[in-house]
C-alpha positions in Angstrom: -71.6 32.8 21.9 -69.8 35.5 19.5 -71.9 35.3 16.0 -70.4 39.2 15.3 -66.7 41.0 15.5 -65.0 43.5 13.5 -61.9 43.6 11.8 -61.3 47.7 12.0 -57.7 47.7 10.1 -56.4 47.4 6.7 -55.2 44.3 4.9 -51.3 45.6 5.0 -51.9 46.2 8.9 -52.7 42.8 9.5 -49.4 41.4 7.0 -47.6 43.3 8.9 -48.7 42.8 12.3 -49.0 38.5 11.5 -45.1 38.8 9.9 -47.9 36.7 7.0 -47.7 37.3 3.2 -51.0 39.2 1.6 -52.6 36.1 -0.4 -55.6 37.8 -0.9 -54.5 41.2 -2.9 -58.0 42.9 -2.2 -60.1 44.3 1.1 -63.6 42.5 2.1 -66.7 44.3 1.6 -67.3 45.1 5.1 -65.2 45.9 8.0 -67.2 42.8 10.5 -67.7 39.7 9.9 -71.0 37.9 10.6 -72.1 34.0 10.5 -71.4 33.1 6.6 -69.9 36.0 5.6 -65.8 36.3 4.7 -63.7 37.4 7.4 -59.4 37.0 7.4 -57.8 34.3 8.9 -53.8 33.8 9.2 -53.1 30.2 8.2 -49.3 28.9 8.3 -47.3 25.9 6.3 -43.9 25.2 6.5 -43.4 28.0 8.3 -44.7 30.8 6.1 -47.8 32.7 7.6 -50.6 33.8 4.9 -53.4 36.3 5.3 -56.4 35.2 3.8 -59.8 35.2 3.5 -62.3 32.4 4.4 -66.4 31.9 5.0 -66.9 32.1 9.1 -69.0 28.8 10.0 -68.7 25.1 8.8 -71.5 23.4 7.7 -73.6 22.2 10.0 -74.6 18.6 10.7 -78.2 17.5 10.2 -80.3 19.0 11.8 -79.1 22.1 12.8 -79.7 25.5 10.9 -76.7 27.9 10.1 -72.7 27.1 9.8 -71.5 26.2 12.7 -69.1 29.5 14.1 -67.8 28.7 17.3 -66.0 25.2 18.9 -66.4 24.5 22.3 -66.4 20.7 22.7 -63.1 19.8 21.8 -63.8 16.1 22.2 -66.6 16.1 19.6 -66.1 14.3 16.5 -67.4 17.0 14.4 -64.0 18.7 15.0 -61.8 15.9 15.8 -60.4 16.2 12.4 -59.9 19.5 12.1 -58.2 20.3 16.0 -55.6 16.9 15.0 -53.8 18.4 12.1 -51.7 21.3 12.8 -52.6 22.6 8.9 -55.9 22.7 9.8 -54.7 25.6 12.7 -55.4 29.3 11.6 -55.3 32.9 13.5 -58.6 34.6 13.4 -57.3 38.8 13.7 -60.3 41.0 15.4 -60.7 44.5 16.9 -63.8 44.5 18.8 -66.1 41.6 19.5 -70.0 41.5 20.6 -71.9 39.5 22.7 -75.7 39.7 23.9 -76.9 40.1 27.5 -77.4 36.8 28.6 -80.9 38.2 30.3 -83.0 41.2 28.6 -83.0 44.4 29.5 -85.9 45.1 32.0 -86.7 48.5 31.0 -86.8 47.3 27.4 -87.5 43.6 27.0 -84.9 43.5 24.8 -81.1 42.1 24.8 -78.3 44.4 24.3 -75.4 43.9 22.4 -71.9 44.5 24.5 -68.7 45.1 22.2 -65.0 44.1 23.6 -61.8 45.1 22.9 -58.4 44.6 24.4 -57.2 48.3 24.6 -53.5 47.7 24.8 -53.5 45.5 21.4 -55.5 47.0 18.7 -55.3 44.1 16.8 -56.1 40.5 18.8 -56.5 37.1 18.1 -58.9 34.5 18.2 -57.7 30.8 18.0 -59.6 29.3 14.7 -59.8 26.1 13.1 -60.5 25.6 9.2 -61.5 23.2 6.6 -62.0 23.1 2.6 -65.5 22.7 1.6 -67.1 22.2 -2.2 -67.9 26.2 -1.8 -64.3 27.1 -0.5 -62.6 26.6 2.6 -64.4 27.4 5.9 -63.3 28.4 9.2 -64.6 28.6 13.1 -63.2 29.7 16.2 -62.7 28.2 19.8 -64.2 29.6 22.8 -64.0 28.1 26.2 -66.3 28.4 30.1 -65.1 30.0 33.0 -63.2 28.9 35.9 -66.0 29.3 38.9 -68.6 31.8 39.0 -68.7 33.5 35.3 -70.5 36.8 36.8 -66.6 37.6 38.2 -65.6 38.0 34.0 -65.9 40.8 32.4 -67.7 38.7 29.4 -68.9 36.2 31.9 -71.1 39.2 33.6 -72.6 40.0 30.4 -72.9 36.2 28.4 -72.0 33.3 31.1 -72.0 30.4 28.4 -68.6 31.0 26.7 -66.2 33.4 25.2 -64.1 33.0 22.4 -60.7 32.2 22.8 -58.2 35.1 22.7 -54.4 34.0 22.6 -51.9 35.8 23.8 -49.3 36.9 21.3 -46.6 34.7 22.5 -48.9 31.4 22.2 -50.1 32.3 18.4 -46.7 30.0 17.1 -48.0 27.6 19.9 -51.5 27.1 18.4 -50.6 27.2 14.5 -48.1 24.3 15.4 -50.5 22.1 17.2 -50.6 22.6 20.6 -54.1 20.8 21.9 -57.0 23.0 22.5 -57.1 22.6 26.2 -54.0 23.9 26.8 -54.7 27.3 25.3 -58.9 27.1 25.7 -59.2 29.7 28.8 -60.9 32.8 29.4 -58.7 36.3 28.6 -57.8 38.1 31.6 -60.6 40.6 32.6 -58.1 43.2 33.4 -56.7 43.2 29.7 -60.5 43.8 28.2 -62.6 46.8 27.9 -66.3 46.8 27.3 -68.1 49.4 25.3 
């Protein structure tokens, strides 16, 4: 599962390239965002997109350590709540993600970390879900299995469990206004990623 991506690109870049209005009038500290750390999100009401800033996990139920970063049982009542209301819908904007090897290295020992892109966008999108907490609002992303064999993916060769969930540029209106996960929850077309 992601737990690292990188948001490469100025605030204005992504106002401009979401159409959203710049709510947050200042850049983050770093240019990745890691589990419980601030990355931007692109929330919409009444049909006026926003860039923001939000904490990447939700907190977890008992139990288990960490926020909880990415969604991939869309029936679980954890996120019922959130994936139901359409206001609870936000666009996650990233330039690179990572993922481990799913198996160490052998001359090493070691897992490697794998970065993705999708060369022809420079800016993409992951399709996120967020909630207000006590601490400030919170946010997570979707990510979704294969169809068949997973080592015939380009992430699927390197991490087989799941990939977050890319959307395509014409389905980001789609998502923000509701449409149910497992209509939009499938793997990116290899052809349209690059792996560093």
């Amino acid at each position: 599962m992601c737990n690292l991506y990188n948001h490469k690109v100025t605030r204005w870049e992504l106002a401009a390239y979401y159409e959203a209005i710049d709510d947050w009038q200042r850049d983050l500290e770093k240019d990745y965002t890691s589990p419980g750390r601030e990355g931007w999100v692109v929330t919409e009401h009444e049909g006026t997109r926003r860039l923001t800033v939000m904490n990447w996990g939700f907190p977890p139920p008992p139990n288990v350590k960490g926020p909880v970063v990415n969604l991939r049982n869309f029936t679980s009542p954890f996120w019922r709540s959130a994936l139901a209301n359409p206001e609870r819908r936000c666009l996650v904007p990233v330039t690179r993600f990572q993922e481990w090897s799913f198996a160490p290295d052998p001359a090493t020992g070691k897992k490697r970390p794998h970065w993705f892109t999708v060369p022809s966008q420079p800016i993409f999108t992951f399709a996120g879900i967020w909630r207000p907490t006590d601490t400030g609002p919170v946010f997570a992303f979707l990510t979704c299995g294969y169809e068949g064999d997973p080592s015939t993916h380009i992430v699927g060769a390197i991490h087989p469990k799941a990939m977050p969930v890319i959307l395509h540029q014409e389905n980001y209106a789609d998502w923000l206004n509701g449409q149910p996960a497992d209509k939009l929850a499938a793997p990116f077309p290899s052809q349209l990623l690059s792996v560093e």
